[in-house]
N, C-alpha and C positions, 0 to 999 in steps of 0.2 A: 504494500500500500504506500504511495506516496503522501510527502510531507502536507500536499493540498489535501488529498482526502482526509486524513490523520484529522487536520483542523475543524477540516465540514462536519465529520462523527462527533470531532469533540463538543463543537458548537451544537450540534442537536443535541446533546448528551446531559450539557449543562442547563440550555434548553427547558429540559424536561424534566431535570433535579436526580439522572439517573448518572450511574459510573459509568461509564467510556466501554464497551463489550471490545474485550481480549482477545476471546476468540469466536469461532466460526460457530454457532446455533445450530443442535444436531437437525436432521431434517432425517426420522427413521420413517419415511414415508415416500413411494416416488408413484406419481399418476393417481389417477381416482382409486376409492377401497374397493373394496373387493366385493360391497355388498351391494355398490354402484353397480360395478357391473355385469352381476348378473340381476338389476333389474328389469322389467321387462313386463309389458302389455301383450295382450294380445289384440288380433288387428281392426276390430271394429273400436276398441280403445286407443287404438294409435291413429286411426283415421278421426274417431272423433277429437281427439288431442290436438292434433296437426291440424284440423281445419280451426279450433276456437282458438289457436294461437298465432296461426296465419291471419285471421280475422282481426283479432287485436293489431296487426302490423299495416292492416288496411287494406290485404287481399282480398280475392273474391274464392268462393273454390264451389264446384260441383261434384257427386258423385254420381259416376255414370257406369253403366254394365259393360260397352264393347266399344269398340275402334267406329263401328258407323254411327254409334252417338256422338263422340268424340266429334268424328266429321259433321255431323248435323249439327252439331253444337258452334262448331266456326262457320260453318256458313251463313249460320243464321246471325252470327253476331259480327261476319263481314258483312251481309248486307245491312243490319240495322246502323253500321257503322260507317256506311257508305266507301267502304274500305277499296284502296286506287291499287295500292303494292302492300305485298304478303312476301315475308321473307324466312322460311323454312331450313330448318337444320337435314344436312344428308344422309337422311335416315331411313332404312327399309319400311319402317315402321308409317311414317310420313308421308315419301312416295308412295303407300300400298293407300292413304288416301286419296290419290288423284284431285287434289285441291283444283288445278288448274279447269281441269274439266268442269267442275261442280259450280267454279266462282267465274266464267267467261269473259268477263267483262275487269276483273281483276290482275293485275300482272300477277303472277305468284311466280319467285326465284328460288331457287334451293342452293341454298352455302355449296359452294365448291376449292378444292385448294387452287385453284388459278384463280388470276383476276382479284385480287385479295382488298387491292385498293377502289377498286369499282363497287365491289359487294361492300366496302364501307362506305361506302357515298350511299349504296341503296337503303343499307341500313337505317342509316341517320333520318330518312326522308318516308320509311317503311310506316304504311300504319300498323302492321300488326307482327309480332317475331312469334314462329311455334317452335316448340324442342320438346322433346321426349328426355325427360330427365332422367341421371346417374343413380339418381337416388334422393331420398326425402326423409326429413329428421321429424317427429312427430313432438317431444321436448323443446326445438326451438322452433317451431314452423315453418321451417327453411327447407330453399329444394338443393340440392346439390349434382352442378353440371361441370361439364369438362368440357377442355374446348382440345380440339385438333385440325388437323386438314378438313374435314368432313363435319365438323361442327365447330365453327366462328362465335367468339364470346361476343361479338358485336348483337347477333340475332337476338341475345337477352339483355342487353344494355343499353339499345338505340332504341327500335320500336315505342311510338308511342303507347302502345298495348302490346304489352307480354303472355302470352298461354303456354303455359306450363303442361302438360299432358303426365302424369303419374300412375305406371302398373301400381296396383297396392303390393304386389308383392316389394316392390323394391320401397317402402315405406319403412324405415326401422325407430325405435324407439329412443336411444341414447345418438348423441356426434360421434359419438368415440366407436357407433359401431360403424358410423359411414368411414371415419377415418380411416379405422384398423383395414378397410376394403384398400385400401391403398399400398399399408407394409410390405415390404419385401418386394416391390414390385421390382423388375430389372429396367435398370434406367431410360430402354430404350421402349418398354411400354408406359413408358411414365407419361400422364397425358402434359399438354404442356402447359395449361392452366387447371385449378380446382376451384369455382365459383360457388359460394355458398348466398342464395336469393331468398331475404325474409320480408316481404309484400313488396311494395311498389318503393320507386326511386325517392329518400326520403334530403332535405336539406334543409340546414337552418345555420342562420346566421348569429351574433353575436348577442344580437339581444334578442335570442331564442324564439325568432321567427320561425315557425316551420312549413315548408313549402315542396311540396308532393309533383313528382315526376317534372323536376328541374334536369336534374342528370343521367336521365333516362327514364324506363316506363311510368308511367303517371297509373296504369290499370294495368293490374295482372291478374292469370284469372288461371287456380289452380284445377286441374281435370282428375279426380282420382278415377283411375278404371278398374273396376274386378269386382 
């Protein structure tokens, strides 16, 4: 420890009427206990957990049975939205909607690794971004997405309206269980970002203005399927 720190400890120390700590504070604990993590819901508990907590953050969410709810569900909320461009992550899942066809009148793009700087200009200007999320925390309300060649973090960060699409399977209870899905990966399947999304784009300034989808989506609107 240098002689500046020395001073800064001592100054809090006297501070606070306590002696000067000597040495290092044991720490016989490392990560959550143990009764943390084998807590655990089961799934219509985790679905309703994750939707009143997402709720609190200013989401929207639905529950819906299949893929062609899913897709009836953005169409109908393209058209009420009068929605121009749709910009979709590269997903079998997504492509097996044929948005294009359903919305004719709509451009709908899908994320590609080329052209990387175009698809961010469509981004910025898109009304609406869809992705099939990584997975989904039911404790924090949060979805968690990854971005690569085939999935652009722009699609959930530009759009003025964000849709979220959620299997309930991939719904988990704790963060630490989405994290640990990460461990040991080998570097070269490491995605190259991990986005954690809890409701809509929030922002506030000094004198605690707060101001809803300045930095991105203003409405997002979670889809659990299953």
């Amino acid at each position: 420890m240098s002689e500046q720190q020395q001073a800064f400890i001592q100054m809090i120390s006297n501070r606070l009427g306590r002696p000067m700590p000597t040495e290092k504070p044991p720490h016989p604990f490392k990560g959550a206990p143990d009764f943390w993590k084998s807590y655990e819901l089961d799934l219509e508990q985790r679905i309703e957990l994750f939707r009143d907590n997402w709720a609190k953050a200013g989401g929207h969410s639905h529950r819906l049975s299949t893929m062609a709810e899913v897709k009836q569900f953005i169409v109908d909320h393209a058209q009420s939205l009068k929605a121009r461009q749709i910009l979709q992550q590269n997903q079998p899942e997504l492509l097996a909607l044929r948005l294009k066809e359903q919305l004719p009148t709509c451009q709908v793009t899908t994320w590609s690794p080329g052209n990387r700087d175009e698809l961010i200009s469509q981004a910025a200007s898109a009304d609406i971004g869809i992705a099939l999320v990584d997975q989904a925390v039911a404790h924090t309300g949060s979805i968690v997405v990854t971005s690569s060649g085939n999935t652009g973090r722009s699609v959930s960060l530009l759009p003025t309206v964000f849709i979220a699409i959620i299997p309930v399977e991939r719904l988990k209870t704790r963060l630490g269980e989405a994290l640990a899905s990460f461990d040991g990966r080998p570097r070269k399947q490491f995605p190259a970002g991990i986005h954690f999304i809890s409701g809509p784009s929030r922002s506030a300034d000094i004198e605690n203005d707060l101001t809803i989808g300045v930095h991105g989506p203003g409405i997002v609107f979670a889809l659990l399927v299953g």
